[in-house]
Structures are given as structure tokens and as C-alpha cells.
C-alpha positions as CSV (number, residue, x, y, z in Angstrom):
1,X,0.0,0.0,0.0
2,X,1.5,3.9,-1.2
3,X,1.3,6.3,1.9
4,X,0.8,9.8,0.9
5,X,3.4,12.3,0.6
6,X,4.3,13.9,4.1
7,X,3.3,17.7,2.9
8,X,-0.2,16.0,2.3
9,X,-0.6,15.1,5.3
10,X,0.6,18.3,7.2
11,X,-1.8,20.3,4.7
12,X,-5.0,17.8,5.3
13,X,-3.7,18.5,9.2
14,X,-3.7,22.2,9.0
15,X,-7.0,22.4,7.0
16,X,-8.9,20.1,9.9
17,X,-7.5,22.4,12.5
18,X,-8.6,25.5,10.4
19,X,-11.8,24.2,9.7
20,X,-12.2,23.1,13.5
21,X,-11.2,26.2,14.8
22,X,-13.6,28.0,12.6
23,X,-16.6,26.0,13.2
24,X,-15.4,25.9,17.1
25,X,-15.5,30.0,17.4
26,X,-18.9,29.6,15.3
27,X,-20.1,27.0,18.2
28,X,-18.9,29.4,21.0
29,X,-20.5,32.6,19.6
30,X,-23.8,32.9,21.3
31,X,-25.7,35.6,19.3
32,X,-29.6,36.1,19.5
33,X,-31.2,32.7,20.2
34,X,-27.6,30.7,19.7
35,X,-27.7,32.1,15.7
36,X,-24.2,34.5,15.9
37,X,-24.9,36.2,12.8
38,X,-27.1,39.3,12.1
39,X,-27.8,41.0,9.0
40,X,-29.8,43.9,8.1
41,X,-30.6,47.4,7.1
42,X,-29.2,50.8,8.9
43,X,-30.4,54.6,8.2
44,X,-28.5,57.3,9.2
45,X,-24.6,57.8,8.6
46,X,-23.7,55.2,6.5
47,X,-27.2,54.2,5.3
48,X,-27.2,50.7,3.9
49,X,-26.5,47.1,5.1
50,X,-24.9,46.2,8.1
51,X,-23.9,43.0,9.8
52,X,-23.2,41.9,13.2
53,X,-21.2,38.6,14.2
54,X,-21.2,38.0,18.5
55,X,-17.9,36.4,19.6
56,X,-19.4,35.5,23.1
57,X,-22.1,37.0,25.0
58,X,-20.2,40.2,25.7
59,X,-18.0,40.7,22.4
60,X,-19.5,41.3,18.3
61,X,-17.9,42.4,15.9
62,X,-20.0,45.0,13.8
63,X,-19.7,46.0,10.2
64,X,-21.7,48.2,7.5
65,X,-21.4,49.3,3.9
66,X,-23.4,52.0,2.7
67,X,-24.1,55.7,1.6
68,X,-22.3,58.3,3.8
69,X,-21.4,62.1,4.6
70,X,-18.3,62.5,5.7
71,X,-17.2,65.3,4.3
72,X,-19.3,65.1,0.9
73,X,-21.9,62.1,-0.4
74,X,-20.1,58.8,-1.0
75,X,-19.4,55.3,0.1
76,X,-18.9,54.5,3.8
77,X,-17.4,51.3,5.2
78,X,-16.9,50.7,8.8
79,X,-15.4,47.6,11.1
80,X,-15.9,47.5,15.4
81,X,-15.6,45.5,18.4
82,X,-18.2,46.1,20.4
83,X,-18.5,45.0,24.0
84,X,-21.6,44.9,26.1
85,X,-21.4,47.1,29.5
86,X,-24.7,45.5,30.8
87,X,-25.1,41.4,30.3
88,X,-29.0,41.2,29.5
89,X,-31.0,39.8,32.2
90,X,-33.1,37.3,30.5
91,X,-36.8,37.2,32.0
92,X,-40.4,36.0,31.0
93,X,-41.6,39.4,32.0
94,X,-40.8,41.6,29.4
95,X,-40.7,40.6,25.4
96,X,-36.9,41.9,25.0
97,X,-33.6,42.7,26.4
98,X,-31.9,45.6,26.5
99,X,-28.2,46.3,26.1
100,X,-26.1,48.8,25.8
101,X,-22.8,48.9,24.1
102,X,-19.3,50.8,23.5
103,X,-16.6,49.5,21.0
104,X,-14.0,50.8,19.0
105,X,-13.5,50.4,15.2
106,X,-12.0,52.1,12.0
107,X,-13.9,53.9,9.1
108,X,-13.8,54.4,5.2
109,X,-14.9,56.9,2.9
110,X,-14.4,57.7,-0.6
111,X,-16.3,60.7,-2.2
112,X,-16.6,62.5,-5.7
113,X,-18.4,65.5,-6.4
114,X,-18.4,68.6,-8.4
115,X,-17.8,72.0,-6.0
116,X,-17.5,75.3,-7.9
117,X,-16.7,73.4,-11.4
118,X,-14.2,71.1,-10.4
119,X,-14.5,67.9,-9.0
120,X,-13.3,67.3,-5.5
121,X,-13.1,63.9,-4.6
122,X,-10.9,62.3,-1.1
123,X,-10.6,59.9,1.0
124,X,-10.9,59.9,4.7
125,X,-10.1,56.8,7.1
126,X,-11.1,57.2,10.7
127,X,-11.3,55.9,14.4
128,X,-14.6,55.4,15.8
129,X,-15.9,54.9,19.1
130,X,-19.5,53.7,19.3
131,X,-21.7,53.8,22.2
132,X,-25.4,52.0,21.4
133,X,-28.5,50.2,22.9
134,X,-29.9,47.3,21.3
135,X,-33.3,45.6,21.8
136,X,-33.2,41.9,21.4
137,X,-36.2,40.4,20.9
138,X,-37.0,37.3,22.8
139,X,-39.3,35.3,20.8
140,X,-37.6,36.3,17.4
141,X,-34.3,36.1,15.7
142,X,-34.6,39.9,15.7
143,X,-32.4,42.8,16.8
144,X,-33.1,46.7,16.8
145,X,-31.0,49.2,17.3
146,X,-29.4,52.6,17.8
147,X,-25.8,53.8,18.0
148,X,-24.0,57.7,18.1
149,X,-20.3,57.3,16.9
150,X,-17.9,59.7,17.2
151,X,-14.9,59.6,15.0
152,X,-11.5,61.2,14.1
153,X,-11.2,61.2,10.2
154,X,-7.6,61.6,8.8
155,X,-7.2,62.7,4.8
156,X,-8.6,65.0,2.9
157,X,-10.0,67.7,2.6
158,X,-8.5,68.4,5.6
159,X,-5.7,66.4,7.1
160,X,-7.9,65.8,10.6
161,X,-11.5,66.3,11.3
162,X,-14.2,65.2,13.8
163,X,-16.9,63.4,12.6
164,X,-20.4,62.1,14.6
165,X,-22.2,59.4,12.8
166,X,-25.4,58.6,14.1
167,X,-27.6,55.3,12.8
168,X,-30.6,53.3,13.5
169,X,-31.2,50.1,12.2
170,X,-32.7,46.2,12.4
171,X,-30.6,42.8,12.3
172,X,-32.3,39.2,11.4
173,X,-30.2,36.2,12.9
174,X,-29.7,33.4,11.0
């Protein structure tokens, strides 16, 4: 009988552990009723599709892609950890839980727009620091919430600015 080659072997091992690790962290991540993942919609700054993946019952990591303002009208991408500063208290009594949240992430924005004639277009990256409350439903994979972001934007049109993003939005969990 021919044995495989020993680089097949060390491969086939590192994609089990990758694959186990991955599917481990999945199995860890609690999320709203055990389903880590959330996606849905956001208005405000961005506006557009946002996604929310929980670590634990205290860590997520948030993202969003969408429409924004900062300085002029373009597209907005943005990355955080959040961490919950109040566990939920889960309870027949009332249909939800409440939690609020801080984090920290980084921003994106590219823009292109005519201003006096000429185009002006730029791009900004940033450091955010959200603060939110989110309702969790109890009886459905369903999440709303609310978050105020203040930010440091570095690039043009000028080389530092503040920035306050403000968004309200609903997750499903799958």
C-alpha cells in the first residue's frame, strides 16, 4: 500500500484544525437565540447594510457598507468590536432585552463631487468609538438598534477632522 506524501498530510492536518477552529468559534458565539450572525438594514450615517457577528455573550464584531457624509456624499465602510457594559438579564416578564454597548473600530470613505466646477473627490479613514442600545427580541431572531459614533477622520479635505455618525437600524439572525 503507497502512503501519501508527508506535505499532504501536514496540509490535510492544518485544514482540519482550520476548519475546526472555525466551526469551534462559530459554536462558542452565542448571538440572539444561539444564531451568531445578524444582517440587516441601517439609516443614518452610513445608510445601507450592516452585519453583526457575536464572539461571546459580551464581544461582536459589527460592520456596514453603505451611503455616507463624511465630508461630501459617498461610500462609507466601517469595522468594530463592540463589548456589552450591561449582560441582558433574561426574564419572562418583558418581550426583550436591552443592552447597551461601547466599542471601537475604523472607518472608510471615498467621495466624488463637483464643487464650484471642479471635481473634489478624497478619502478619509477614521477611528470610531460607538456607544449604542440594542433591543433583542425574545421570541424572534430579531435585533433593533441605535448607536451615536464619534470619530477622528484623517485625509482630505482636511488632514484631521471630527466626525459624529449617528444610525438606527434592524438585524435578522440566522
Amino acid at each position: 500500500m503507497r502512503r501519501a506524501p508527508k506535505a499532504f498530510h501536514n496540509k490535510a492536518s492544518a485544514a482540519v484544525a482550520m476548519f475546526s477552529l472555525f466551526f469551534g468559534a462559530a459554536a462558542l458565539a452565542d448571538g440572539l437565540q444561539n444564531k451568531p450572525l445578524g444582517l440587516g438594514l441601517c439609516l443614518g450615517e452610513p445608510a445601507g447594510v450592516t452585519a453583526k457577528y457575536w464572539l461571546d455573550e459580551r464581544n461582536a464584531l459589527d460592520a456596514a457598507v453603505g451611503y455616507g457624509f463624511f465630508p461630501h456624499k459617498g461610500v462609507a465602510v466601517y469595522a468594530d468590536y463592540l463589548f456589552n457594559l450591561h449582560k441582558p438579564v433574561r426574564s419572562g416578564r418583558v418581550p426583550f432585552d436591552l443592552i447597551f454597548y461601547a466599542g471601537v473600530g475604523g472607518k472608510l470613505g471615498y467621495w466624488n463631487h463637483k464643487h464650484d466646477g471642479e471635481d473634489d473627490s478624497g478619502l478619509g479613514v477614521g477611528v470610531r468609538a460607538p456607544f449604542g442600545l440594542s433591543m433583542l427580541l425574545s421570541r424572534s431572531p430579531f435585533e433593533i438598534f441605535l448607536e451615536i459614533t464619534p470619530s477622528i477622520i484623517f485625509g482630505a479635505p482636511d488632514p484631521v477632522w471630527f466626525d459624529f455618525d449617528a444610525c438606527l437600524g434592524a438585524r435578522f439572525y440566522f
